[in-house]
C-alpha positions as a Markdown table, in Angstrom:
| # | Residue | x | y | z |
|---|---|---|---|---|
| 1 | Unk | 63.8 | -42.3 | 52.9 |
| 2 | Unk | 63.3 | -39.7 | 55.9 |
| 3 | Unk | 63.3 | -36.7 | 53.5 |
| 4 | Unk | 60.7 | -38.1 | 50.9 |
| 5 | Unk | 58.2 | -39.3 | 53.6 |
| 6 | Unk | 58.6 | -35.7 | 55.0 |
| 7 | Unk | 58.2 | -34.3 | 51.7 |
| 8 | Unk | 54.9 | -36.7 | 51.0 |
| 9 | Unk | 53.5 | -35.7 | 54.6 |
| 10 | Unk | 54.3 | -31.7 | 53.5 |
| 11 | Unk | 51.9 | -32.2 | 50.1 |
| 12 | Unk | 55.0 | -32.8 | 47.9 |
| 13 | Unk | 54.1 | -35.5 | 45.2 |
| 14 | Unk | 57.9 | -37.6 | 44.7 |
| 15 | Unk | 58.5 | -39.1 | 41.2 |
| 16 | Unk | 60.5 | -41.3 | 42.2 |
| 17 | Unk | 61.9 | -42.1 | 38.3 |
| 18 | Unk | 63.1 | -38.4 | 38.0 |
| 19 | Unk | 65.0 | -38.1 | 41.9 |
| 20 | Unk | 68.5 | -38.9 | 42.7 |
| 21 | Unk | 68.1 | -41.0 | 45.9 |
| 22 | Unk | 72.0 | -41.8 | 45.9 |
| 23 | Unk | 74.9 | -39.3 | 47.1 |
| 24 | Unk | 76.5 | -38.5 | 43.6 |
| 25 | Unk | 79.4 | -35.6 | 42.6 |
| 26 | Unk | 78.3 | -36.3 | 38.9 |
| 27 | Unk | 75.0 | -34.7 | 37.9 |
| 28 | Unk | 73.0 | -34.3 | 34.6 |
| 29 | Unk | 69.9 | -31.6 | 35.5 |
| 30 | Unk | 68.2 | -29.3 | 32.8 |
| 31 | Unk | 71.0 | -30.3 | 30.1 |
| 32 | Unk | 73.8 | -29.2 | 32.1 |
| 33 | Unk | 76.3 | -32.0 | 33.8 |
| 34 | Unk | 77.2 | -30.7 | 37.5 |
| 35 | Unk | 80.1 | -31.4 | 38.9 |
| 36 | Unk | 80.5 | -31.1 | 42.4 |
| 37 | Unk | 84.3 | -32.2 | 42.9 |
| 38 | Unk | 85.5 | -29.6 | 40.2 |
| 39 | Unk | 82.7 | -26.8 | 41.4 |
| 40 | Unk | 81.7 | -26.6 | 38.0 |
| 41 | Unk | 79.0 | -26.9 | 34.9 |
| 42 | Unk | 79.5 | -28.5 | 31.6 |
| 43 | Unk | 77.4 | -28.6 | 28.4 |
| 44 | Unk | 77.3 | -32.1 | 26.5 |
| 45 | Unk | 78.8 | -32.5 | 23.7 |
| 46 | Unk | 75.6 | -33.4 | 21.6 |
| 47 | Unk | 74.2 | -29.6 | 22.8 |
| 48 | Unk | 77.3 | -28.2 | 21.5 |
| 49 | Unk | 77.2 | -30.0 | 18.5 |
| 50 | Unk | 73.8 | -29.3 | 17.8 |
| 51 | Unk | 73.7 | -25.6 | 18.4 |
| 52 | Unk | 77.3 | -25.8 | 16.1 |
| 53 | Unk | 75.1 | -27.2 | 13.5 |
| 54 | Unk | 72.6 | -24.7 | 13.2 |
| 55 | Unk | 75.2 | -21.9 | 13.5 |
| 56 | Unk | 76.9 | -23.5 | 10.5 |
| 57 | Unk | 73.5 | -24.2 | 8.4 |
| 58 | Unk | 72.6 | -20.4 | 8.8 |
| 59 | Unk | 76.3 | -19.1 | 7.9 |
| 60 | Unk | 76.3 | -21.2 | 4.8 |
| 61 | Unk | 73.2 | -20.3 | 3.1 |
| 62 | Unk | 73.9 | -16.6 | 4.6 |
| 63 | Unk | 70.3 | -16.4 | 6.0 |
| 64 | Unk | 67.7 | -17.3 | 8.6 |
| 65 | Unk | 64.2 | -18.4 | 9.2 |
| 66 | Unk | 62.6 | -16.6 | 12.1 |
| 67 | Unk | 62.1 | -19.6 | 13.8 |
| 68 | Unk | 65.9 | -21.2 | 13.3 |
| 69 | Unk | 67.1 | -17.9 | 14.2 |
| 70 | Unk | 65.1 | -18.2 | 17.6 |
| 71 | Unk | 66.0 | -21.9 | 17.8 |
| 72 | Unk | 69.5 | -20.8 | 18.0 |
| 73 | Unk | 69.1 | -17.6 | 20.7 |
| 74 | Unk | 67.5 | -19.7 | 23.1 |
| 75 | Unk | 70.0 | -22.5 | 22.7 |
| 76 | Unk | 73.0 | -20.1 | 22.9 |
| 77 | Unk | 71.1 | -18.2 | 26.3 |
| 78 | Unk | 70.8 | -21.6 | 27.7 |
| 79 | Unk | 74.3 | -22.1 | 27.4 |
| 80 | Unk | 75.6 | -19.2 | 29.4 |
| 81 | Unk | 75.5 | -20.2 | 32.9 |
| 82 | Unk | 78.1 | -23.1 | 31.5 |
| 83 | Unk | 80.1 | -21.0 | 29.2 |
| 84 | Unk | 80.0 | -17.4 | 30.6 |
| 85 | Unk | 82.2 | -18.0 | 33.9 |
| 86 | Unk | 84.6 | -19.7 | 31.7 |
């Protein structure tokens, strides 16, 4: 409780519905799960499914709306800091 009265007495406004008061090794944060016992980040499986989805939906009818096409860049560049290290 230390750190959020410090934070409230700096200005900072604490949601506390959104913070992880608790010591935890398994994180979700901006759709990535961190794990800090394996030093690594994972995508879920219902992001990889979904971007698998519209990569499949374009190669089958062999063509793109602008917007599915941008859909699926800015899912895939979302994805890198999980999957480019690998």
């Amino acid at each position: 409780m230390r750190v959020q009265q410090k934070l409230a007495d700096l200005g900072f406004l604490v949601k506390l519905s959104k913070s992880q008061t608790c010591p935890t090794q398994l994180l979700d944060h901006l759709g990535y799960t961190i794990d800090t016992t394996t030093m690594s980040l994972e995508v879920p499986g219902n992001k990889i499914r979904d971007i698998r989805r519209l990569a499949n939906r374009m190669v089958q009818t062999g063509k793109a709306t602008v917007q599915q096409l941008s859909s699926f860049i800015g899912k895939a560049t979302a994805m890198l800091g999980a999957v480019f290290p690998a």
